[in-house]
C-alpha positions, 0 to 999 in steps of 0.5 A: 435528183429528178429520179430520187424526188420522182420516186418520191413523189410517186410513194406520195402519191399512192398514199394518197391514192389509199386515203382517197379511195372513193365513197362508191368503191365498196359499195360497188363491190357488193354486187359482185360478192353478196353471192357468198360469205367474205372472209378476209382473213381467211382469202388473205391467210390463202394468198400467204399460203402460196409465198415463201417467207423466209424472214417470217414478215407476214407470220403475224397474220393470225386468225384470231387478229383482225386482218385490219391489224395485220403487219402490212395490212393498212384499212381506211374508211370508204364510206358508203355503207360502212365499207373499208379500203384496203391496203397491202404493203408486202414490198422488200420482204424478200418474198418469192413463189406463186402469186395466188391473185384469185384469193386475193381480189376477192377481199373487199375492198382491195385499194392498194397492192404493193408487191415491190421489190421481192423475187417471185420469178414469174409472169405478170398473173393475169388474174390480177385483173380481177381486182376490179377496185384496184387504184394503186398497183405496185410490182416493180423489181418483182421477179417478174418477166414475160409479156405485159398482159393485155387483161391489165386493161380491165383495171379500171379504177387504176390511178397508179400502175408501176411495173418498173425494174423487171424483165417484162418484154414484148410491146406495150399492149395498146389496150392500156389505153383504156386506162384513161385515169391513169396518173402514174405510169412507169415502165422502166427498167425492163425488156419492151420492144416495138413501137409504142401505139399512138393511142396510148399517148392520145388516151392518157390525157392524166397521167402525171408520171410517165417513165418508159426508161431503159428499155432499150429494144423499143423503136420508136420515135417520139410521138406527136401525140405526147403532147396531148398529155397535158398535165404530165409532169416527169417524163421519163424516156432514157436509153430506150432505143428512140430516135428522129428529133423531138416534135413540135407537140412536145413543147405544149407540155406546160407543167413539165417540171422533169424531162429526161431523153438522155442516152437515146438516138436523137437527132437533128435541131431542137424546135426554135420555140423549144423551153417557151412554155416550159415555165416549170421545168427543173430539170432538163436532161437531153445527153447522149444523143446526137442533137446538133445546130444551136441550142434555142434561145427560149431555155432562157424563159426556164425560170425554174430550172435547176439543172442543164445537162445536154452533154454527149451531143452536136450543138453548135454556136454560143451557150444560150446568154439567158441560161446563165442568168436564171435565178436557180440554176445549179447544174450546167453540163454541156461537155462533149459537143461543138460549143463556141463563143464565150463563157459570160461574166456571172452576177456572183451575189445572186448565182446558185449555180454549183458545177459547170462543165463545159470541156471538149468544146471550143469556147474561147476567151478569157475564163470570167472572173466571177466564175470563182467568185459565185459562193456555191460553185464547187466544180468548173471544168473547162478542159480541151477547149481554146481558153485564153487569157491567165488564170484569175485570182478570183478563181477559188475566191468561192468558200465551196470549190472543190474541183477545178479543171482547164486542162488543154486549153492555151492559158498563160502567165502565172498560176496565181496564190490560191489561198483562199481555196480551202476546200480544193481537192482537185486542180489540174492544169496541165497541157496550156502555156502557164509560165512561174513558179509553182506556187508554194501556197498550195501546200496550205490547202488543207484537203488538195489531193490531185495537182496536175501542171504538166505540159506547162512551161513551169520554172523553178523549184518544186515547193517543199510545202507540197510534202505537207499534202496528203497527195494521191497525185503530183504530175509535174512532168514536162516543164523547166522545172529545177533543182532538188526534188523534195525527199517525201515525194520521192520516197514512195510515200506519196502514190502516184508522182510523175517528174519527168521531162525536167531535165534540170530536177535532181535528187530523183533515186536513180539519177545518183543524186544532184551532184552526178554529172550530167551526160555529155552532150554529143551523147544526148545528140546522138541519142536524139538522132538515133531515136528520130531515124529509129521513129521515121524508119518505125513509122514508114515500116507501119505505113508499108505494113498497114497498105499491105494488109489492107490490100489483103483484107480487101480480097477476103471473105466473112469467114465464121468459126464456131466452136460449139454446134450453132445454127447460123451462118456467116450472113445470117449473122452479119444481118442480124447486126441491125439497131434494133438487135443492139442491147449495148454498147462500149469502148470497142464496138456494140452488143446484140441479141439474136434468136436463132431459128431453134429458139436460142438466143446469143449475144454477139459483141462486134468489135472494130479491130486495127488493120494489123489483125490478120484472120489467122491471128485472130482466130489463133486468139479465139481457140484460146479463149474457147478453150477456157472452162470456169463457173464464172467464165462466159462461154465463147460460142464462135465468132465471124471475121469480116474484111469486106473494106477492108475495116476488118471487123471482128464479131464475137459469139457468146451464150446469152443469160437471161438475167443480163449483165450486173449494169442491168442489175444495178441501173434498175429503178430499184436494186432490190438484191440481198446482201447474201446474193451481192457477195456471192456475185462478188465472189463468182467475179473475183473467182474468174479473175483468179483463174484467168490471172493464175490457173489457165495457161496462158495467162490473161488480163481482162483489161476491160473488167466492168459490171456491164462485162459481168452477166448473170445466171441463175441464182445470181451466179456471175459469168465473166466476159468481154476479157482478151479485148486487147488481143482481138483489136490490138494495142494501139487500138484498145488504148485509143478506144479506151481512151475515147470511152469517158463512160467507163473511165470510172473502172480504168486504175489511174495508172494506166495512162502512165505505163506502156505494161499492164499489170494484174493490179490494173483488173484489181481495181477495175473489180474494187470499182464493181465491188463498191457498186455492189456495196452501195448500190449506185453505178459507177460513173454517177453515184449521186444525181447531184454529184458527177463524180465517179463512185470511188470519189463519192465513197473516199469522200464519204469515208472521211466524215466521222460516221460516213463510211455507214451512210455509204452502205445502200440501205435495201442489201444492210437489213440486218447487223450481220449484213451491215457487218459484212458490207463494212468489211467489204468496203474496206477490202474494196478501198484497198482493191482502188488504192492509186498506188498499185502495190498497194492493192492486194491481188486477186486470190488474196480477194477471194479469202476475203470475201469467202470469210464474208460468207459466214456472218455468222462468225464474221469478226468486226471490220478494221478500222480505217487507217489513215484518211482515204483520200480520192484516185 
């Protein structure tokens, strides 16, 4: 929501900035070109001689046509002398070659260029600092990369400067501190690194704007001197690499209505005072950092904020009592940290409040009454935390609860008749000490999708009126539950359905009906026997096992084995492995780029592995992935095996791209990609994949297949990496490594936690996930600003409104009826590739027909209608 509004807010703005252009603009201009004859035309015919323009958007520009009329030519009366303020608007036109800036600064007049969202592949031009009249400079997702040039500073009529969503690296020049009537700045999206200098926050003193987001080799702390910004309103300082705790100075910030230092390395205690002054504060985003101690009590003075969002952090103590009292708050997120205490009673009639989520803290208590009760409350989750207590009756009385989660806590008693909840779609239970039945009331609820009670102590019989429901998963599993079990739900109807651990339900295909008799019971104490003293002789085996090879690893060296002629050595490479080399992060271990002496860069992913993997082992798996040879299969360089510990830590080299990885793609401020391009990506993907799971021998699982997995070339060629993980560090390890990663859990197929035998269908829906990235354009863990569900949720629920499955199409890759067409059909094989039920989904050489029929839109036939109505994983 921040960003979206931002972004407009910032459109607005330039707009403005066009209309507003002062009277002495153009007539200060005068001076500098009275020594020669101007003609518009013929500079702005110039410049668009040096562009490709494959969709003919500027061949209009004649010269028989006043330029004022000219496509994308927009001229506003300046005053003074009779002059004009020109505007060009060229963003999204698909344009790329030479920016010819020469021609082009020496129209009269230049107010206002927008280059945005194009792909001209080259370095920021430094004659653009010749447009001395400039007030609004827009080059974000512009193919640009390089350094930031230090001539920008010439710029002095500058009020809006956005650069966003490039490849621009190096530090931010200082000399834009002269930039002193900057009102927008935004960096974001890019390549920058090193400190910021003081004096760009000291100088600034107007800026409105100020976004420096996703530059993640930064290395700075927040500077004291951002509070000399006094009129800054959005503040923009996401996953840019910046560490220490936040100053005192940033609390003089009045007018901030948007703050965002999420995923940073944040630390320590808020300031006492913090949210005193910050009166017009909407949204406040503090997660994934490393705060800790109590959250301030003055947030209570936020009087306008809408959403609280501080998950992924260390706080301590009860949730600030103020915060729930706010007259419009909507969003709290507050999962992931050390919270205690008790969740509040609400005022129902006057809350706005939409979702809260608290899980994985340690709040106890009863679950307040009127949590149900708030009309627009359409997500609580509370799970793993010490809730006690039984589930109120009021706990769907809210006309809009869609998702209800209280998993792993100590509730009793009852689960009440939720009739009222006719929009529920999920309800999980599962893990507390709930007694009764299974209400049969929940087979009346029109939409309820996912019901998991397991663990429970549930007695009686599965309801019949649950056959009614379109369910994509039933998990009853380990409670008392008896008798037989409904035919349709046993039938493979129904996806995903976990019964076992009821003893006493019948009716299941393999148990010979429910008038088989029942084993003997000696048989079953003996069997249990046998089973204990075949786990204790397991376990003290391992124990025995893991002692001996640590005391082995303990003795070892790093030892570094390359497969291609790389300049490094073992230590220089485990120097390199600092912070400030890091360019990600996952499941197993984090990322860094490292430039060798001879100028090449690598990328080296360092991986914790279990105390079980021998160097041997390791390096027998690594001559197996070296050995592979695809367009779309990452290259591996070598890798460096160290035990100095005994941690046994293993360090994977790879070929770098200079593009990044398609996450990089798709995170940026503006994913400006083509559709054409999108599906090539796709394609390359699902090629990998195929010759992983088919052609190469022996055959592979990736197993931990996501976009940031997937890196970039030339021509937006995609290279496969991150695949054999599970081989590196072990079993028991990668399913405990990627059971703690709640930020990729998005591209895991639901089966995974319910079979001990991964299958290549588990890659398939790992790739659906990637290909509805590439088909609405929004990453996979948070499609919407105002909606935490994961993108195949947020798609399955659109799709289910008449009309909803175009609304899901991003519009910046649907620009024409071909395309539309082709990301219809891909949508719909997409939905296929996450279906829950497995052997539902095709595999993955079968994707790639599909997608190659989608390279000829030409002859593309209309896409499928969609069967049935999808419904959520």
């Amino acid at each position: 929501m921040a960003t979206t509004a931002a972004a407009a807010n910032l459109l607005l703005f330039s707009a403005v900035l066009l209309l507003a252009t002062p009277s002495n603009a153009a007539s200060a201009a005068a001076p500098a070109v009275a020594a020669m004859p101007v003609q518009p035309q013929e500079l702005l015919l110039s410049f668009r001689s040096s562009l490709n323009d494959p969709s003919g958007a500027l061949s209009t520009w004649s010269r028989s046509t006043p330029y004022c009329n000219w496509s994308h030519v927009t001229c506003t009366a300046g005053g003074g002398g009779g002059g004009v303020a020109v505007g060009l608007s060229l963003q999204g036109l698909g344009l790329s070659g030479d920016i010819a800036a020469e021609p082009l600064c020496r129209v009269p007049g230049l107010a206002a260029l927008s280059l945005a969202s194009n792909t001209f592949n080259q370095t920021v031009p430094l004659q653009l600092s010749r447009c001395a009249l400039l007030v609004s400079l827009n080059l974000s997702s512009a193919g640009l990369w390089g350094p930031l040039p230090d001539q920008l500073a010439m710029l002095a009529s500058l009020a809006s400067l956005d650069l966003s969503g490039n490849d621009i690296e190096g530090q931010v020049p200082p000399g834009l501190a002269a930039l002193r009537g900057l009102q927008v700045l935004d960096l974001g999206g890019n390549r920058l690194s090193g400190v910021l200098h003081p004096a760009l926050f000291r100088n600034l003193t107007k800026l409105h704007f100020l976004d420096l987001s996703k530059n993640q080799f930064l290395e700075s702390e927040l500077p004291p001197e951002l509070g000399e910004m006094a009129g800054l309103r959005w503040l923009f300082l996401q996953g840019s690499g910046f560490g220490g705790a936040i100053p005192e100075t940033l609390l003089q910030l009045e007018q901030l209505e948007v703050l965002d230092l999420s995923m940073n390395s944040l630390t320590g205690a808020l300031p006492p005072a913090f949210g005193h002054n910050f009166r017009k504060l909407l949204s406040l985003d503090l997660s994934q950092n490393g705060f800790s101690g109590p959250f301030p009590k003055e947030i209570g003075k936020c009087v306008m904020l809408q959403r609280f969002q501080v998950q992924g952090n260390g706080f301590t103590g009860e949730l600030p009592a103020g915060l729930w009292s706010l007259p419009d708050l909507r969003v709290v997120r507050a999962e992931s940290n050390r919270f205690s205490g008790r969740l509040p009673e609400l005022s129902a009639a006057a809350s706005r409040l939409e979702q809260v989520q608290v899980d994985n803290n340690s709040i106890s208590g009863e679950i307040p009454r009127s949590i149900g009760m708030v009309r627009t409350m359409y997500r609580f989750t509370a799970s793993a935390n010490r809730l006690a207590g039984g589930l109120p009756d009021t706990l769907c009385d809210s006309p809009a609860m869609s998702i209800i989660n209280v998993s792993g806590n100590a509730l009793s008693g009852a689960i009440p008749e939720l009739t009222r909840c006719r929009r529920l779609v999920s309800l999980s239970l599962s893990g507390n000490a709930l007694t009764g039945p299974i209400p049969a009331s929940l087979g009346g609820l029109p939409v309820l999708t996912y019901i998991d009670v397991s663990s429970n102590g549930l007695t009686g019989a599965i309801p019949a009126e649950l056959q009614g429901l379109k369910l994509a998963l039933l998990n009853v599993s380990y409670n008392h539950l008896t008798g037989r079990v409904p035919p349709s739900l046993v039938s493979g109807a129904l996806p995903a359905v976990f019964l076992q651990g009821n003893p006493g339900l019948c009716g299941l295909p393999a148990d010979g009906g429910c008038d088989a008799p029942a084993a003997p019971p000696s048989r079953n104490r003996l069997a249990l026997a046998a089973t204990v003293a075949s786990f204790v002789t397991g376990v003290l085996l391992l124990l025995a096992l893991g002692a001996f090879a640590v005391c082995r690893r303990l003795h070892a060296a790093a030892k570094l084995v390359l497969f291609y002629p790389i300049k490094i050595t073992a230590d220089e490479l485990l120097a390199a492995l600092r912070d400030k080399n890091a360019i990600g992060r996952g499941a197993f271990g984090k990322v860094y780029l490292i430039e060798l002496q001879d100028g090449q860069n690598i990328a080296v992913k360092k991986f914790i592995c279990s105390s079980n993997q021998t160097f041997g082992a390791v390096k027998n798996h690594m001559k197996t992935f070296a050995k592979i040879r695809h367009k779309n299969i990452a290259r591996l360089l070598g890798f460096c095996y160290d035990s100095h510990g005994g941690g046994g830590e293993v360090s994977v080299i790879y070929e770098h791209l200079r593009m990044g990885s398609l996450q990089d793609l798709i995170r940026a401020p503006k994913f400006a990609v083509g559709w054409n391009d999108r599906l090539r990506i796709a394609i390359g993907v699902a090629e990998g994949l195929v010759y992983l799971h088919r052609d190469y021998t022996p055959r592979f699982l990736h197993r931990d297949l996501k976009s940031s997995n997937v890196l970039l070339g030339d021509d937006f060629e995609p290279r496969v990496t991150g695949f054999g993980i599970d081989r590196v560090v072990g079993e028991k390890a990668y399913r405990s490594s990627l059971a703690s990663d709640l930020n990729y859990s998005c591209y895991i197929a639901p089966e995974v936690n319910c079979t001990k035998k991964p299958t290549h269908l588990m890659d398939v829906y790992s790739f659906g996930v990637i290909l509805l990235e590439l088909i609405t354009g929004k990453p996979a863990g948070q499609p919407a600003s105002d909606d935490s569900v994961d993108i195949v949720r947020w798609v399955r629920r659109r799709v289910n409104v008449a009309g909803g499955a175009a609304q899901i199409l991003d519009p910046a890759a649907a620009v024409s009826h071909a395309a539309q067409q082709g990301m219809q059909a891909a949508l719909e094989l997409a939905l296929l590739c996450t279906s829950v039920m497995p052997d539902q989904r095709p595999a993955m050489d079968e994707v790639v027909r599909s997608l190659q029929l989608l390279h000829s839109p030409q002859t593309l036939p209309p896409p499928p209608p969609f069967t049935g109505v999808a419904v959520e994983p």
